[in-house]
matplotlib code that plots the C-alpha trace (Angstrom):
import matplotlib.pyplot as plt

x = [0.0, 1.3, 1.3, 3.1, 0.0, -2.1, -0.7, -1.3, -4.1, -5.7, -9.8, -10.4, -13.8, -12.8, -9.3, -8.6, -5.5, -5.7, -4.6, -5.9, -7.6, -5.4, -8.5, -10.8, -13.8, -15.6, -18.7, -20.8, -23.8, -26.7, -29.2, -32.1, -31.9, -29.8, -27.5, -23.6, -23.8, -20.3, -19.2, -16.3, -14.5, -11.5, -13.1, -12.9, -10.7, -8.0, -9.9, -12.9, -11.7, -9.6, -13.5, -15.3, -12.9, -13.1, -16.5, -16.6, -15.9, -14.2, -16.3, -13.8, -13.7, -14.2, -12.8, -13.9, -17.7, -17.9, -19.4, -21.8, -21.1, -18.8, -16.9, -13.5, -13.3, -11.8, -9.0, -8.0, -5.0, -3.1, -2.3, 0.2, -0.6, -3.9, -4.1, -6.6, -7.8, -9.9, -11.8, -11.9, -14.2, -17.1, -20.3, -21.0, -18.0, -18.5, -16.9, -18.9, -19.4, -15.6, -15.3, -18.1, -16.2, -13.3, -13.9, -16.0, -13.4, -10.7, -12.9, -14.4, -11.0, -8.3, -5.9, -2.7, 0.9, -0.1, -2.6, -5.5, -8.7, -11.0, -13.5, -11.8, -15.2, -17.9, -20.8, -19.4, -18.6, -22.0, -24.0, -21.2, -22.4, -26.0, -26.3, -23.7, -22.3, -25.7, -27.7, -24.9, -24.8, -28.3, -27.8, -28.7, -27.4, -26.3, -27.5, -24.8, -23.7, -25.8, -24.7, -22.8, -21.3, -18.7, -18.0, -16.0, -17.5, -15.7, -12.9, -10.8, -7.5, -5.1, -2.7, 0.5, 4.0, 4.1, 2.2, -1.0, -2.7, -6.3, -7.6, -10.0, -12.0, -14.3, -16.4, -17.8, -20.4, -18.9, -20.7, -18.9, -15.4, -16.6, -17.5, -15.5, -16.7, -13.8, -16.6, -17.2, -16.5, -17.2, -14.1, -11.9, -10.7, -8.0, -6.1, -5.1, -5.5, -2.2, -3.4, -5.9, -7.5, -8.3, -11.6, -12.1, -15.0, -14.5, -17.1, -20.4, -21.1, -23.5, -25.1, -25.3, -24.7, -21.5, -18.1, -15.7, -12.8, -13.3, -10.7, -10.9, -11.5, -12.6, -12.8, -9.1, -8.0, -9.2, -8.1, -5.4, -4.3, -5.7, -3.1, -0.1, -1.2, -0.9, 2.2, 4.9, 3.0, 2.2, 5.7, 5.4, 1.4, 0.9, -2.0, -3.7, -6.0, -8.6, -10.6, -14.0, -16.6, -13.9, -15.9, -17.2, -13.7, -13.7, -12.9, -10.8, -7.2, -5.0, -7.6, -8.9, -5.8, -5.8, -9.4, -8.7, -6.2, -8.2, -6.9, -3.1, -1.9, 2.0, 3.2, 5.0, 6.4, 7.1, 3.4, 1.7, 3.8, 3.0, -1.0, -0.2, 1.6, -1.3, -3.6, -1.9, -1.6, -5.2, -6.2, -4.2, -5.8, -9.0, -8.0, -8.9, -5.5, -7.0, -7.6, -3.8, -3.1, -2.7, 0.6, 2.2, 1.5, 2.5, 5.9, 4.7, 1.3, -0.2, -3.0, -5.4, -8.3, -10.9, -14.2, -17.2, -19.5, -18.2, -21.3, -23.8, -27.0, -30.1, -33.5, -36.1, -39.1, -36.7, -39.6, -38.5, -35.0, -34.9, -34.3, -30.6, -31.0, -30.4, -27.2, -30.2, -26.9, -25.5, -21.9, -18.2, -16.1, -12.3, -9.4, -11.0, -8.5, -5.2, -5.5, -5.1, -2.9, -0.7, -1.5, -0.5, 2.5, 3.8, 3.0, 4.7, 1.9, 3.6, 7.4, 9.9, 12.1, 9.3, 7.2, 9.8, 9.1, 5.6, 4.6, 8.1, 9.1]
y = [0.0, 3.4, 6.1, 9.2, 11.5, 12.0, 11.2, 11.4, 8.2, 7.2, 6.5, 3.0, 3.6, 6.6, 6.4, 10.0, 10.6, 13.2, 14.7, 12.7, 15.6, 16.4, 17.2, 15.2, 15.3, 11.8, 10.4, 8.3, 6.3, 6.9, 3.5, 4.5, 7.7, 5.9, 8.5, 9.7, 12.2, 14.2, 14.6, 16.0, 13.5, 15.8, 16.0, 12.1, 10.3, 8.6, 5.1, 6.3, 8.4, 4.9, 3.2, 6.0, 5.9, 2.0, 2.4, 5.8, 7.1, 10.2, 11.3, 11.5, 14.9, 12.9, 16.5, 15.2, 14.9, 12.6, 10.1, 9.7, 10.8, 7.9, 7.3, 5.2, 4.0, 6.4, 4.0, 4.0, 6.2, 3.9, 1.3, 0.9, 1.5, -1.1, -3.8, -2.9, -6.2, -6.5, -9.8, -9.3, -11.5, -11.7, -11.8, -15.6, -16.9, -16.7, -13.8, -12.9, -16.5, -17.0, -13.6, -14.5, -18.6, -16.7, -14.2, -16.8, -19.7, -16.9, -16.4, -20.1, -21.9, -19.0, -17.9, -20.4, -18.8, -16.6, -14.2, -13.5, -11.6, -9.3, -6.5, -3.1, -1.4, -3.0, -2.0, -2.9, -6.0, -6.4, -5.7, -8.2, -10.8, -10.5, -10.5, -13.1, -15.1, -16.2, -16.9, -18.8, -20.6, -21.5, -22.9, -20.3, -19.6, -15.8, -13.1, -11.4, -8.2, -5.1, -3.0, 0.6, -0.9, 1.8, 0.7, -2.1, -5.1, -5.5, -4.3, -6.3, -6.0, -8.6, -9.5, -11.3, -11.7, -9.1, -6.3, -4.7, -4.3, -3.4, -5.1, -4.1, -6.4, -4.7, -7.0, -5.2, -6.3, -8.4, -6.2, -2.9, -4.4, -4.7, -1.2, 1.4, 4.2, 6.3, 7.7, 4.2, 5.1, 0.9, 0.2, 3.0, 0.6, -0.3, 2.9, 1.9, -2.0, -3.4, -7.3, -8.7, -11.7, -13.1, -15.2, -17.7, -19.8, -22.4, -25.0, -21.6, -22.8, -25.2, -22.6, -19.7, -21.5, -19.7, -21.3, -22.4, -21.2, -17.3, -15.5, -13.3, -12.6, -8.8, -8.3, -9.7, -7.5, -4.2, -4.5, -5.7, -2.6, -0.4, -1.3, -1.1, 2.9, 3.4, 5.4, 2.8, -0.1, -3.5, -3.6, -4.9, -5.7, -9.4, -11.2, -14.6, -16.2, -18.6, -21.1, -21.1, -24.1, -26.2, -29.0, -29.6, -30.6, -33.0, -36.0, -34.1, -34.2, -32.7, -30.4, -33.7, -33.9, -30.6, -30.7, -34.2, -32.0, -29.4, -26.6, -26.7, -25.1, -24.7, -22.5, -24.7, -22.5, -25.0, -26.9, -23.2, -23.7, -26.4, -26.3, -22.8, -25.1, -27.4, -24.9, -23.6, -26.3, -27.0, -23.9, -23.8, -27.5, -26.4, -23.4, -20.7, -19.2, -15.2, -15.9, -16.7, -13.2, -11.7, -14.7, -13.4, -9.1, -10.0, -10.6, -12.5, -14.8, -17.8, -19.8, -22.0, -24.6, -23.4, -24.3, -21.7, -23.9, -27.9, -28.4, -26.8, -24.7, -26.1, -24.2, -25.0, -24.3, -25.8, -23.7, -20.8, -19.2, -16.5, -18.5, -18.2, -22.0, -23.5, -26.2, -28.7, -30.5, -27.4, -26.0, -27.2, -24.6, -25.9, -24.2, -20.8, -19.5, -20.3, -17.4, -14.9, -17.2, -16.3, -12.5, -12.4, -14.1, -12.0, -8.4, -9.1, -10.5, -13.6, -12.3, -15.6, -17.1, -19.3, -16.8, -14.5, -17.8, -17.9, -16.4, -16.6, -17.9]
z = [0.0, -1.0, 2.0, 0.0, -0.5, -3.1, -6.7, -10.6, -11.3, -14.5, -14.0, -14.7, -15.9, -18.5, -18.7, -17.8, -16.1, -13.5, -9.7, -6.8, -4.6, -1.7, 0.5, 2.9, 1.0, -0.2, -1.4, 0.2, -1.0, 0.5, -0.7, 0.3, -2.2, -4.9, -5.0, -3.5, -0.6, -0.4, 3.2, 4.8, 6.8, 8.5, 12.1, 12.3, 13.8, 11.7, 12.2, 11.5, 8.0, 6.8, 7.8, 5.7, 2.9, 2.4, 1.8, 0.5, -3.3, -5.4, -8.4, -11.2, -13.1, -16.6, -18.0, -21.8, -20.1, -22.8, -20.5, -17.8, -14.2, -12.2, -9.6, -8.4, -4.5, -2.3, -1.3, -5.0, -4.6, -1.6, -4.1, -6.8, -10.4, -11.0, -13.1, -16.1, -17.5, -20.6, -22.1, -25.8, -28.0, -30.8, -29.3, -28.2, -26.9, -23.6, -22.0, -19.3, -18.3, -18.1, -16.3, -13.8, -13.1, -12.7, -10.2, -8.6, -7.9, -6.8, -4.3, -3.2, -3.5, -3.8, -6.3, -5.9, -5.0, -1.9, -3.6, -1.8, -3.0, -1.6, -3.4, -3.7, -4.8, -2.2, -4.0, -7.8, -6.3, -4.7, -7.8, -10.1, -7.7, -7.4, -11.1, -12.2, -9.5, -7.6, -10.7, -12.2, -9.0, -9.3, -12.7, -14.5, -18.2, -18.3, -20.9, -23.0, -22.3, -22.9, -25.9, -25.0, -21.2, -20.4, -16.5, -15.4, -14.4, -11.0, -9.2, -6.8, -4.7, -5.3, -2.1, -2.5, -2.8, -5.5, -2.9, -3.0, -6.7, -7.6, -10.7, -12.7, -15.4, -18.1, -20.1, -23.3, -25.8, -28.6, -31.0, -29.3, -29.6, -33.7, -34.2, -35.9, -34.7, -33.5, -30.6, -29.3, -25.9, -24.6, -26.1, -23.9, -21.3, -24.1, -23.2, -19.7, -20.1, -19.2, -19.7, -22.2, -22.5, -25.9, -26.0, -28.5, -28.8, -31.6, -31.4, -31.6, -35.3, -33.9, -32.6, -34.7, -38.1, -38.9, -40.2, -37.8, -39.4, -40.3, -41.9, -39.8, -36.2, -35.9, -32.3, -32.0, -34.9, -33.7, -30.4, -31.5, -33.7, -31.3, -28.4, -31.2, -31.4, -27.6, -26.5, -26.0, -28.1, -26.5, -25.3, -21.9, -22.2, -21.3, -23.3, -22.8, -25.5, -23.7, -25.5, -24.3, -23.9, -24.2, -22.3, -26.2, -26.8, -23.4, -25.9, -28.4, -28.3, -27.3, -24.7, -23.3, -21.2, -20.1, -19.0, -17.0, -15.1, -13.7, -12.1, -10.7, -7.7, -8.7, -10.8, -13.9, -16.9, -18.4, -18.4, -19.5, -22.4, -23.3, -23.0, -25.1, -27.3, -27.7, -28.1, -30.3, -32.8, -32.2, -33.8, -36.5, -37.1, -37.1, -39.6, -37.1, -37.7, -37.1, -34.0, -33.0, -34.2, -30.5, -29.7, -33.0, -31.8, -28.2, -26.5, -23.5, -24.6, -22.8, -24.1, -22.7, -22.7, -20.3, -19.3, -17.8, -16.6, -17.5, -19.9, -22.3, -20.9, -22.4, -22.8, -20.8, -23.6, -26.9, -28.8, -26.8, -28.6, -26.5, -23.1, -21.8, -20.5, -17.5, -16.3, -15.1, -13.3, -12.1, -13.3, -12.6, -13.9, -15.3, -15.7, -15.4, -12.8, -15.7, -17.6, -14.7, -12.8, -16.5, -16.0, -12.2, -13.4, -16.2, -14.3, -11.1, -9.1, -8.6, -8.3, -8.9, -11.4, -12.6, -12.7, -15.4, -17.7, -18.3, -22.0, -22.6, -26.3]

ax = plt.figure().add_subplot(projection="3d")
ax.plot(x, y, z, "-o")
ax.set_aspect("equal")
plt.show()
């Protein structure tokens, strides 16, 4: 945790970098109004003013105003630089599903290596939970993400060996991440994400009738380019590319023997590369060479065979297409935890010799 005064912070929401305010004055929600009440918290005492700013917020000054009112947790400014992470995919393959297993099993069995994880912003957390994590729990098959999402889906703090870090995930519509428009403010987290993970979905042909093999993956590409134009390049910017529903592929080699493992605990350079290795090669098999695009444009690049929810959601009414579907024998999420176990390693997170390896060539 940094203690040296306020300091120069980019917004993860807007990606605006500006001057923390050097002053005692936070916003607090008030639930029963729906709204942030600004308070002045200097004639508490210093337990009480760490207890207020925990749960309290700063509005950020979004000085474009080229998006709606926001604000970051108050606590934001203690901690090193955060950890912007963005899920990049076409609509269908199973981003927010994978973000939602994800955030869920780092909390119900822990991230491996010493990192712990606890919710940075209470009430983002809150909300992420009561409309993923529960019904997912329940069985329930999630809806896609609304069109024009410009917040983050969730912000943690990560503790471990590596210090303090927030993390922030967004989660944008596949259909944003495919527009051109050079006002398509969803897509803004790419200025201040410093990890990306690439999802791939290769087996959604059997549901939405398209070829598995496209020649090209537009989600990928964009983000792709636009990260090259950032100040400094992707120099330094880890990237993971996660096959989704890979529970299709439970028989398929080479991801059957991945899957069979489950999720490890030990950090093993040498084992992420050679899952990336097999994924790898199972991609270019099945002719979905665009999507490998991001492990050419990156340095460091893991790549995985994950699994959301261990099985396929069915419909309850099969008349009724519009029903996200249910897991009638609940979910078993696999692997889900691997690519960010990759990301903690390759930003520091996880600070060891080992860790230097993984996305390594």
């Amino acid at each position: 945790m940094m203690e040296n005064g306020p300091r120069f912070v980019r917004c993860p929401i807007c990606a605006h970098e500006f001057h923390w305010p050097n002053d005692q004055m936070l916003s607090l929600f008030d639930d029963e109004n729906e709204s942030y009440e600004l308070v002045d918290i200097s004639n508490e005492s210093e337990s009480r003013q760490r207890d207020l700013e925990r749960q309290g917020y700063r509005q950020c000054p979004n000085t474009s105003e080229d998006t709606t009112e926001h604000y970051i947790p108050a606590s934001y400014w203690r901690y090193r630089d955060p950890l912007v992470i963005g899920l990049v995919g076409a609509s269908a393959s199973g981003k927010t599903h994978l973000l939602t297993a994800m955030i869920r099993e780092a909390y119900r069995v822990g991230l491996p290596h010493g990192v712990t994880v606890a919710a940075l912003d209470l009430r983002r957390h809150a909300t992420f939970r009561r409309r993923f994590i529960e019904p997912f729990e329940k069985g329930d098959a999630l809806s896609a993400t609304d069109f024009g999402v410009v917040e983050a889906a969730d912000i943690l703090l990560l503790r471990g060996p590596g210090g303090e870090r927030p993390v922030t995930f967004f989660d944008v519509a596949g259909e944003d991440l495919e527009k051109t428009s050079g006002r398509n403010r969803a897509t803004r987290f790419l200025v201040g994400a410093n990890a990306v993970i690439f999802v791939y979905a290769p087996e959604d042909q059997f549901e939405t009738g398209k070829d598995t093999a496209a020649s090209e993956n537009q989600s990928f590409d964009l983000a792709v380019e636009r990260l090259r134009a950032r100040p400094g390049g992707i120099d330094g910017l880890p990237a993971v590319i996660a096959v989704t529903k890979s529970d299709r592929l439970r028989y398929v080699p080479p991801a059957d023997r991945w899957l069979r493992r489950g999720d490890t605990r030990v950090l093993d350079a040498a084992s992420i590369r050679a899952e990336s290795r097999d994924v790898f090669s199972y991609l270019h098999h099945i002719g979905a060479g665009a999507s490998l695009r991001p492990f050419q444009a990156f340095p460091r690049c893991t790549l995985h065979f994950v699994s959301a929810s261990g099985r396929d959601a069915v419909r309850v009414d099969p008349n009724d297409k519009k029903s996200k579907g249910k897991f009638p024998r609940g979910i078993q999420p696999t692997r889900v935890l691997e690519p960010l176990v990759a990301i903690l390693a390759m930003t520091g997170m996880v600070p060891s010799p080992e860790a230097q390896k993984v996305g390594m060539p």
